[in-house]
C-alpha positions in Angstrom: 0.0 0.0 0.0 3.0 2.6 0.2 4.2 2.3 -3.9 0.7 0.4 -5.6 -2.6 -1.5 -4.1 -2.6 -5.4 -4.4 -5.5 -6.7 -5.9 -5.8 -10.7 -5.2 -4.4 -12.6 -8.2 -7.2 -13.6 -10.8 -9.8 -11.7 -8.7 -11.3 -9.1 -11.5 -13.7 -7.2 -8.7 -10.7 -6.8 -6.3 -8.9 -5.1 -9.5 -11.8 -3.6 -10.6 -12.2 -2.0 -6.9 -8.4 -0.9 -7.2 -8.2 0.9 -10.1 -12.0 2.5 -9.0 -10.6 4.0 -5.7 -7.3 5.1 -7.9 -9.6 6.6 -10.3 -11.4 8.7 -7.6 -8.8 9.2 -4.8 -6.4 11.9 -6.3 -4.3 12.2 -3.0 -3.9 8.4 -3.4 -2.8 8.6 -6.5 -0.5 11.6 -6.2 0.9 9.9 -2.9 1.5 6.0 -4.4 3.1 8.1 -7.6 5.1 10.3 -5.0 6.2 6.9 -3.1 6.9 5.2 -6.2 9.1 7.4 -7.8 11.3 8.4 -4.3 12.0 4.1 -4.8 12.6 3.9 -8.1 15.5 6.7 -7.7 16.4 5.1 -4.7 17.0 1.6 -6.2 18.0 2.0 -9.6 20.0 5.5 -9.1 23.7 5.2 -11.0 25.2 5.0 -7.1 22.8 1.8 -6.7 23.4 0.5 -9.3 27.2 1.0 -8.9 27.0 -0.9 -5.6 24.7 -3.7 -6.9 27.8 -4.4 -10.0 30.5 -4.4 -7.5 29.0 -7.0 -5.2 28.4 -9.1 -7.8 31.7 -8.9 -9.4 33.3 -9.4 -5.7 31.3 -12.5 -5.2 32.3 -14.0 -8.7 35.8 -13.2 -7.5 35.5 -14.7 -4.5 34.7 -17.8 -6.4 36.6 -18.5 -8.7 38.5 -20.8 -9.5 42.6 -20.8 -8.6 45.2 -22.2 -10.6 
């Protein structure tokens, strides 16, 4: 409830009743957008990212293989 709504998989009415109340709830909408975005540039910013490469490189260092 902080980034989207969860609807109950294969459940049309519990989607239908999501995308209803984010269709008439504008502070909703602007706040789940708001909440969204802040993640998004959180996760995926270039110094994430940077992190995210590094630790994967480490670990593949880690273990490899030694002659």
């Amino acid at each position: 409830g902080r980034t989207g709504l969860l609807v109950t998989p294969e459940d049309p009415v519990d989607l239908a009743q999501a995308l209803v109340r984010l269709l008439t709830d504008g502070e909703l909408r602007a706040a789940l957008g708001a909440a969204g975005r802040e993640k998004a540039v959180r996760v995926h910013s270039p110094e994430a990212m940077l992190r995210a490469t590094e630790a994967v490189l480490l670990e593949a260092w880690a273990g490899r293989k030694r002659p």
